[in-house]
C-alpha positions as CSV (number, residue, x, y, z in Angstrom):
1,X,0.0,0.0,0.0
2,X,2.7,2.3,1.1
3,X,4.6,1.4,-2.7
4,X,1.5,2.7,-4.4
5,X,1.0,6.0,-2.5
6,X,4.9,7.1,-3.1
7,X,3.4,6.4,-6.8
8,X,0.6,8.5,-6.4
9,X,2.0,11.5,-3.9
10,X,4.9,11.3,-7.2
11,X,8.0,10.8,-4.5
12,X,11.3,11.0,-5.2
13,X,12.2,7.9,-4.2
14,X,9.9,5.2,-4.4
15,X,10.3,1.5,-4.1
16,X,6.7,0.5,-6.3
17,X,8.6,2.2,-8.8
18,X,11.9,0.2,-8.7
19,X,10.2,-3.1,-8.7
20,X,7.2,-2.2,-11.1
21,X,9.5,-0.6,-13.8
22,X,12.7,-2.9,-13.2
23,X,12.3,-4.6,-17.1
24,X,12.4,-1.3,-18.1
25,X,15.4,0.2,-16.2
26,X,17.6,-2.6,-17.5
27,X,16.9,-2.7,-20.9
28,X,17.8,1.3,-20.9
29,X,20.8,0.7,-19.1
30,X,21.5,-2.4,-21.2
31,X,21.3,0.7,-24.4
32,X,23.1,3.1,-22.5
33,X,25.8,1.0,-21.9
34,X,25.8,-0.7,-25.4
35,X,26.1,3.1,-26.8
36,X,28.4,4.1,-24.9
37,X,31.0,1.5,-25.2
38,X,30.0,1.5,-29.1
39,X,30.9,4.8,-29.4
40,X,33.9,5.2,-27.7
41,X,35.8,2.1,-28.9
42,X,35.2,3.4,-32.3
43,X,36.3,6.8,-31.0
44,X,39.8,5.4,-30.5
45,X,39.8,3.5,-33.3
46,X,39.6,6.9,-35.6
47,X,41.7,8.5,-33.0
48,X,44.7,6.5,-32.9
49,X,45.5,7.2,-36.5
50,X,44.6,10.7,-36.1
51,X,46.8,11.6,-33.6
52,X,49.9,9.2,-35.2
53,X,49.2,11.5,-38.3
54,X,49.4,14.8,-36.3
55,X,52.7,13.6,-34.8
56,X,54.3,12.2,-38.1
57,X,52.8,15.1,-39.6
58,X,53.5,18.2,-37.7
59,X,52.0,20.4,-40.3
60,X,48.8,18.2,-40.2
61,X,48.5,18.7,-36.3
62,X,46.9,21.5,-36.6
63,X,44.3,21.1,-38.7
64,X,43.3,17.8,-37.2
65,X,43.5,19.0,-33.5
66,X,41.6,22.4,-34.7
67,X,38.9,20.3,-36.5
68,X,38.6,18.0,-33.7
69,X,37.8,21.0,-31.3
70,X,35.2,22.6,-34.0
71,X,33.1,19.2,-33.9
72,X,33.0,19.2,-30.3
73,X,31.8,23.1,-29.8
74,X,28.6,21.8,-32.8
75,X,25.6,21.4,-30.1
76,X,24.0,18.0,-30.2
77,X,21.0,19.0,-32.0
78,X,22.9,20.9,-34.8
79,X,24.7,17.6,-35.3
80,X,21.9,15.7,-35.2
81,X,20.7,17.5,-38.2
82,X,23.4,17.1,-40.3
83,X,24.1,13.2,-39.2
84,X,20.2,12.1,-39.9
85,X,20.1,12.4,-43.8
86,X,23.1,9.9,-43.9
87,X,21.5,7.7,-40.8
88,X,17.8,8.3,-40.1
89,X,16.4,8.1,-37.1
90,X,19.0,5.1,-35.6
91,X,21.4,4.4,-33.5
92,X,24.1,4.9,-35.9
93,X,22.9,8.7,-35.8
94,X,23.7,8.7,-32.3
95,X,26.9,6.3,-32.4
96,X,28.2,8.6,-35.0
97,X,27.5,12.0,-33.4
98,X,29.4,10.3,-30.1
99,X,32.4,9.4,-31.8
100,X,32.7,12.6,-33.3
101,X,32.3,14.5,-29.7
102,X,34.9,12.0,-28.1
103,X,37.2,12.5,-31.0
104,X,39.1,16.1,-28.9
105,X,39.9,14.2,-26.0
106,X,41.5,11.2,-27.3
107,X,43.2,12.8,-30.4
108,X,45.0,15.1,-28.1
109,X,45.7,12.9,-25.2
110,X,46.9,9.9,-27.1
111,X,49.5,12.7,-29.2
112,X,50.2,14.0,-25.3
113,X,51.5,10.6,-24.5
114,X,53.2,9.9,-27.6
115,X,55.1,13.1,-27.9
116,X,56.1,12.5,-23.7
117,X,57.8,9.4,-24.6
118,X,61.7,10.3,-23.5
119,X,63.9,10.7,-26.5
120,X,66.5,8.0,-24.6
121,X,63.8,5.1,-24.7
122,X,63.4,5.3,-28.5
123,X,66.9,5.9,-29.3
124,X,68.0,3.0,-27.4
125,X,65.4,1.3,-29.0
126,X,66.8,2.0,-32.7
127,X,70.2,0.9,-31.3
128,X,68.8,-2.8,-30.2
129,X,67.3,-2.7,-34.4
130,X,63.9,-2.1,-33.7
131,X,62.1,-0.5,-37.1
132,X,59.6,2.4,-36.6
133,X,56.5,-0.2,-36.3
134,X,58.2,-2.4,-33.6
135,X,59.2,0.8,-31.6
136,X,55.5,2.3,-31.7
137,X,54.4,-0.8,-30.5
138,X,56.2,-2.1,-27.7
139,X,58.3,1.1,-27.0
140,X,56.2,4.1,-27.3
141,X,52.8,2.8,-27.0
142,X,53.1,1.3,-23.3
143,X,55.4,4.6,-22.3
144,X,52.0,6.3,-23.6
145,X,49.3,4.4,-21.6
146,X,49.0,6.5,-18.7
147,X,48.3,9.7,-20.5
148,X,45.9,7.5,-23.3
149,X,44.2,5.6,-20.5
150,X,43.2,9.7,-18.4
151,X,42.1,10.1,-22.2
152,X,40.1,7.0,-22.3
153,X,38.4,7.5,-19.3
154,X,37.5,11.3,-19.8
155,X,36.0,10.4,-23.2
156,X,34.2,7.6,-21.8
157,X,32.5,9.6,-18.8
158,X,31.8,12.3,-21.0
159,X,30.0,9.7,-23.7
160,X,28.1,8.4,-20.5
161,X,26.4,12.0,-20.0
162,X,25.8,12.6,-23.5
163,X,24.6,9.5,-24.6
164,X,21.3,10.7,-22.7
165,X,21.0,13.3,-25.5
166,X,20.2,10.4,-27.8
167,X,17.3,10.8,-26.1
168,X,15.3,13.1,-28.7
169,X,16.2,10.2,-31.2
170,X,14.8,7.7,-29.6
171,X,18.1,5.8,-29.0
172,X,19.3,7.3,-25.7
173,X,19.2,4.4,-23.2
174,X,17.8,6.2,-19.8
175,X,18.1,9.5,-21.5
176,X,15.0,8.0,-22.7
177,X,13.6,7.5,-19.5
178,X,14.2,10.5,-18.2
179,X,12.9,12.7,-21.4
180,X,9.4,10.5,-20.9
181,X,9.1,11.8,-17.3
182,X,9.7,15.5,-17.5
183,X,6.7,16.3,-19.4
184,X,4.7,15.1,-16.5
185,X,7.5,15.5,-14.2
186,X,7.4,11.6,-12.4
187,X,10.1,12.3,-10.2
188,X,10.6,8.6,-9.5
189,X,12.1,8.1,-12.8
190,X,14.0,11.7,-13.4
191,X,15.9,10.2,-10.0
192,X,16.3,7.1,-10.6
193,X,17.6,7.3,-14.3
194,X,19.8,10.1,-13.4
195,X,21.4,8.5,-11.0
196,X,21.9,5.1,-12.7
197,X,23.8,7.2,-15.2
198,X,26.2,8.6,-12.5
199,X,26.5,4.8,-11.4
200,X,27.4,4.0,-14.4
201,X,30.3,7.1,-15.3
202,X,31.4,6.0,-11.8
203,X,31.5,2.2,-12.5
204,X,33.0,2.9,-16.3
205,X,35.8,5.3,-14.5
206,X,36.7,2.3,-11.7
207,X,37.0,0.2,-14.2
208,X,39.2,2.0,-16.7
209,X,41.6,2.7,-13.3
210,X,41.9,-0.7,-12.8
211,X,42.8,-1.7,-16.3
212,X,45.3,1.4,-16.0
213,X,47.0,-0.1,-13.0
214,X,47.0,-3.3,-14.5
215,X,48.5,-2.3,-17.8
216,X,51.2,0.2,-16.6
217,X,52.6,-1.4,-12.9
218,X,56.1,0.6,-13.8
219,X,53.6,3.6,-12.5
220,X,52.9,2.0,-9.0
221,X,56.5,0.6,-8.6
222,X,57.4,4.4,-9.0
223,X,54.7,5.7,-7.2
224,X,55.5,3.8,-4.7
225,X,59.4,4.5,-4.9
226,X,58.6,8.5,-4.8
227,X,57.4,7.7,-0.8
């Protein structure tokens, strides 16, 4: 009885809610999260070649960091627009204008960590015979991780937030939930899907540090050293 009054009186928090709407809560967090890693995988997949460009390239760097930036500042409706023609009302449309917006952060922070990598590592490098592939690879790459991973896990909390503007598509996972309750303003869900989404930037982020530590433990040895 007490469930379906915190219904009716339109609570906050409400535990009829929870239970009654559970299918639905999952399979929007199920899309959020599906989005989200979607989007920023491809992210770095663009990214990486981007920023190898820019630092092979140093008159391309420029131009590819300066377009990056101009794609970010676009607000989500404009690109919407200009995305749908190509993409209709899908997720692709939403996919793509995510990849797009995550584009600055790794593109600059992936060329941060490449262009930190000490001059000494790669020369010695070229002295034990190791070609320019080998010594992205196994040299520069892992002497890179730290400042990729902070990239990495910016872009994805930031894709976590945004994905919720998906929402006027159709296609934002509890964006969607929570652009169906503000018209009548159900508090319930504006709470509850706002709050799985910082759950899940939170979660995302944890796990991101953890895959961090695990692929760089030079950092902790160090770390550790410095006390």
């Amino acid at each position: 009885m007490a469930g379906r009054n915190c219904l009716v009186a339109n609570d906050w928090i409400c535990g009829e809610y929870l239970r009654s709407r559970s299918g639905e809560l999952i399979d929007a967090t199920v899309q959020h999260v599906w989005i989200t890693a979607v989007s920023v995988l491809i992210g770095l997949v663009v990214a990486f070649p981007l920023a190898l460009l820019a630092r092979s390239r140093p008159r391309f760097a420029g131009p590819v960091l300066g377009l990056t930036t101009v794609l970010y500042t676009v607000p989500s409706l404009a690109m919407f627009s200009l995305l749908l023609p190509v993409f209709g009302l899908s997720a692709a449309l939403v996919i793509t204008g995510l990849v797009l917006y995550s584009l600055t952060i790794l593109v600059r922070n992936i060329l941060a960590g490449l262009e930190a990598v000490p001059d000494e590592a790669r020369e010695a490098a070229r002295g034990m015979g190791y070609g320019p592939g080998r010594l992205l690879w196994e040299v520069e790459l892992p002497l890179a991780l730290p400042a990729l991973m902070a990239g990495l896990r910016i872009a994805t909390v930031s894709t976590v937030a945004l994905t919720t503007i998906g929402s006027i598509v159709g296609r934002g996972g509890l964006g969607n939930l929570i652009d169906d309750a503000l018209p009548s303003f159900f508090k319930a869900q504006v709470l509850t899907a706002s709050v799985l989404c910082v759950l899940l930037a939170v979660a995302a982020d944890l796990l991101l540090l953890a895959v961090q530590r695990l692929l760089t433990p030079w950092t902790r040895i160090r770390t550790r050293g410095a006390h």
